[in-house]
N, C-alpha and C positions, 0 to 999 in steps of 0.2 A: 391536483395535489401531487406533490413529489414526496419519495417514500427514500431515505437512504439506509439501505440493509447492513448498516454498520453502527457497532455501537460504540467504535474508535473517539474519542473525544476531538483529535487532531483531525479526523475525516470531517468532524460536525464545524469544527472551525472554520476550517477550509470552505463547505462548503456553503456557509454563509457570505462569503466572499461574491460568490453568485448568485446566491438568492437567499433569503432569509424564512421564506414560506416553506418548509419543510418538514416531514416528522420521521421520526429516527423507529426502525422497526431492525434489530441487531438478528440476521440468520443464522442458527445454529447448524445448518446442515454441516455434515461430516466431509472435510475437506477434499481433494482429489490427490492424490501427493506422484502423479506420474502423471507425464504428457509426451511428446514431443521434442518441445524444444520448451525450455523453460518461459520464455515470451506467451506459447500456447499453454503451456497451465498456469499462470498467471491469469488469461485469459477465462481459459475454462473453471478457475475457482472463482471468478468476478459474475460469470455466466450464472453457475450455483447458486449461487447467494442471490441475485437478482432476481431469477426464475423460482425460485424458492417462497421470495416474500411474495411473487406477484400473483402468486397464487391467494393469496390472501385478500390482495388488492387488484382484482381485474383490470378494471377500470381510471387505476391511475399509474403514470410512473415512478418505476423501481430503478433506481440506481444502486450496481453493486461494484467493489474493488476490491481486488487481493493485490499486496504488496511482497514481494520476495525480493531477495539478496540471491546475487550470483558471482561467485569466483569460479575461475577456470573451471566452467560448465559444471558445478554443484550449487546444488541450491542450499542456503541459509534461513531456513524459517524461523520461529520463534525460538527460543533455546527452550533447555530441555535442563532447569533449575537454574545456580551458580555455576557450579560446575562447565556447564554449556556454554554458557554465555562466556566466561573466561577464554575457552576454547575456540568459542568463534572469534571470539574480538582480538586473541593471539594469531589467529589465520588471517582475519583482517588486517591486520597492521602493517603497515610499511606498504599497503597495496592496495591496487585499482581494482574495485569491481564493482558490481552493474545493480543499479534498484531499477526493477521492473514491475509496473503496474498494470495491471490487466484491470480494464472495465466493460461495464455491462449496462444497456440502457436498456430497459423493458417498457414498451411501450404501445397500445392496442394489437398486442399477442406479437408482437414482432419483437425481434433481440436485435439490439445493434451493441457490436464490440469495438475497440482499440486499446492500444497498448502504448507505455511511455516507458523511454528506457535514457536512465541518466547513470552517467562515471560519478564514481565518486573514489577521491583518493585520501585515502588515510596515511596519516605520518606514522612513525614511528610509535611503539607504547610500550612502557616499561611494566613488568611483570605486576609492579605495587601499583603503578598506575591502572591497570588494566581491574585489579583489584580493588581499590578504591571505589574506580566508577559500578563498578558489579554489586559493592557491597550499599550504591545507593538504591538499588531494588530497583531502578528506568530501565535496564536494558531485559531486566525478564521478560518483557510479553510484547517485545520490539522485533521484525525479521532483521534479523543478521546483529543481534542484540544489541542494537543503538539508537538512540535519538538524533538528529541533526537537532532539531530545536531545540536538544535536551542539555545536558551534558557534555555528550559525545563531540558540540563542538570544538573543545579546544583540542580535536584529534585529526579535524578532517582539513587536510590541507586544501583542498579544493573540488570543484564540484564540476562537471560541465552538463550541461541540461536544465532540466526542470525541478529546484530545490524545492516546490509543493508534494512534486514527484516522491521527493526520497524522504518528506512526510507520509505521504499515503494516500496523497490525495490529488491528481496532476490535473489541476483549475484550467488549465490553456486547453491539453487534450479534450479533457469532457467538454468544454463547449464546442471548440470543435466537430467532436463528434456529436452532440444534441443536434448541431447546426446542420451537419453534413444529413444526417436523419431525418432532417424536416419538423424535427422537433424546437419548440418555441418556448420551451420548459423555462429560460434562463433569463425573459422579460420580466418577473417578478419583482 
């Protein structure tokens, strides 16, 4: 059985994409908010969250992913109310920067990690526009307060990489990586 440690609705979609046999166990541990390099904590909050449920679940695989936003080497997490969210999406505008997923496959006591890292460029957004999209309540509990499938489209001028990615969920990596693992999880 595969376990995904997320109770993101966008991750559950996604990863039906690859298999449909799955059950959703959301981990609450308390996240890591410093690393390295942003790439490696991205990394090590996917690790958390994976190691976290499988303890629950010995015996079978945990999938875990933390998604963050990076401008000029700061990380954008969730916002932190209206207010936040206005603030980030005003720093975002008019600019390129990076969604970064960090995953985690737990599987017979072994961890296997990788990370997926997509551009994404935002157009221009005007103060009322920016307000608008804030005052429809999507971007509070989004990193770098936006949706690509959301709203936030008619902002992002273009993407380069993996647009599953800069959902939360990057479908091509994970298999990849299950693959590269020796893991067969994604026959289902």
């Amino acid at each position: 059985m595969i376990i995904l440690a997320s109770g993101s609705p966008r991750r559950q979609e996604l990863l039906k994409k690859l298999c449909t046999d799955f059950i959703i166990d959301a981990c609450d541990a308390e996240e890591i908010h410093a690393a390295e390099t942003p790439k490696a904590l991205a990394i090590k909050n996917a690790t958390l969250k994976a190691e976290t449920v499988a303890k629950k679940y010995p015996r079978e695989v945990v999938i875990g992913a933390d998604t963050i936003v990076v401008l000029g080497g700061k990380i954008f997490g969730k916002p932190d109310g209206e207010k936040g969210a206005r603030e980030m999406l005003k720093t975002l505008a008019g600019k390129k920067h990076e969604v970064i997923t960090g995953l985690a496959i737990v599987a017979g006591g072994k961890t296997f990690t990788a990370a997926e890292v997509t551009e994404v460029f935002f157009g221009e957004m005007s103060d009322a526009e920016i307000s608008a999209y804030v005052a429809t309540g999507e971007p509070l509990d989004k990193s770098g307060s936006y949706a690509l499938q959301g709203g936030a489209t008619k902002f992002i001028e273009k993407i380069n990489g993996d647009w599953s990615n800069v959902v939360g969920l990057p479908i091509y990596r994970l298999r990849l990586l299950a693959k590269s693992s020796g893991l067969k999880i994604f026959d289902c």
